[in-house]
C-alpha positions, 0 to 999 in steps of 0.5 A: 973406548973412549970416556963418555964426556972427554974426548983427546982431553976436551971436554965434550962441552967446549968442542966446536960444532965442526970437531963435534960434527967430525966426531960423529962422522968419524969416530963413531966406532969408538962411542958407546951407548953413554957417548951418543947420548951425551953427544946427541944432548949437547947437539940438540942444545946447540940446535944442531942437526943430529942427523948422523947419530942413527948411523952411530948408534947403529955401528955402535950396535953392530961393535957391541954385538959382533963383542958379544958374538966373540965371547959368546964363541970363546965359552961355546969351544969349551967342553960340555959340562954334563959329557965333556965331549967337545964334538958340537959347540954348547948352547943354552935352554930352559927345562920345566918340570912338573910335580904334584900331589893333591893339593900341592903342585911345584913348577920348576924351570932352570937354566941349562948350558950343554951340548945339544944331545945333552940337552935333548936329554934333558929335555926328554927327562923333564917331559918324562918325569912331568908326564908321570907326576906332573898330573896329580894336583888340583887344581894347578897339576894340569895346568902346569904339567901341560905349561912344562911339557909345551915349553920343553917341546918349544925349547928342543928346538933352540938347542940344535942351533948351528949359532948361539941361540938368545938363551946364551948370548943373555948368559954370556952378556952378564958374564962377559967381565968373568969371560975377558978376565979368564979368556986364557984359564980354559979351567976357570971358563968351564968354571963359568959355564958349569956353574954360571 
């Protein structure tokens, strides 16, 4: 990747108007979000047309998804971290569960990576549970038990995804420096995914 202010050793600012231009065109898949927005100010204040930087920072997009695609594909081979069973690829989800009494209720969500049959059982214990002891507190017991329960039901759906559902490819994206650093240790990337 290229630094977002020195390109080949020239300063951004001392390139002509052509090796600008010609760096948008034809390097556009090695600028970053930094680089097209230094690139996009020095053009606007030499009054030339940016008409290229669409494209750059759709291709530039696309790099950093198909990035987060991959480390999303290396995390999702590992095995299930509740089962240890490798048959289906693990995903992400948010379990919600509610208990009260009286005039205490406690709403609680967390953030689960397994596989999906794992999930779907946490899924169902959280609605179970909810469903039992999620009631009992005024005034908030209702309102939360019924919050938990359709968030739950909403979520079992994101976990039998054949891709890597927006829940995981947020988890993997703020660990992707953990993920490349560990990309061969299969101990250290369950590491990651069991405890975060």
């Amino acid at each position: 990747m290229k630094s977002p202010i020195v390109v080949d050793g020239i300063s951004y600012l001392h390139l002509s108007d052509e090796k600008l231009l010609d760096l948008s065109k034809n390097d556009a898949e090695d600028f970053n979000g930094e680089t097209i927005t230094i690139s996009k100010q020095i053009k606007e204040g030499r009054g030339i047309p940016s008409g290229n930087d669409t494209d750059i920072t759709l291709i530039a997009k696309d790099s950093e998804e198909s990035n987060l695609d991959t480390y999303c594909e290396i995390l999702r081979t590992c095995p299930c971290p509740i089962c240890n069973s490798e048959t289906d690829k693990i995903n992400a989800t948010i379990t919600a569960t509610t208990i009260s009494f009286l005039l205490f209720t406690n709403y609680q969500k967390s953030l689960k990576i397994a596989c999906p049959n794992c999930l779907n059982k946490m899924h169902n214990e959280a609605m179970f549970k909810t469903s039992i002891l999620g009631w009992w507190g005024v005034p908030w017991g209702i309102v939360r038990t019924l919050e938990a329960l359709i968030l739950n039901y909403k979520m079992k759906f994101l976990t039998t995804l054949p891709e890597p559902n927006e829940l995981f490819k947020n988890f993997v994206a703020s660990r992707i420096d953990r993920i490349e650093a560990n990309r061969n240790n299969g101990d250290a990337l369950k590491a990651i995914v069991q405890f975060g």
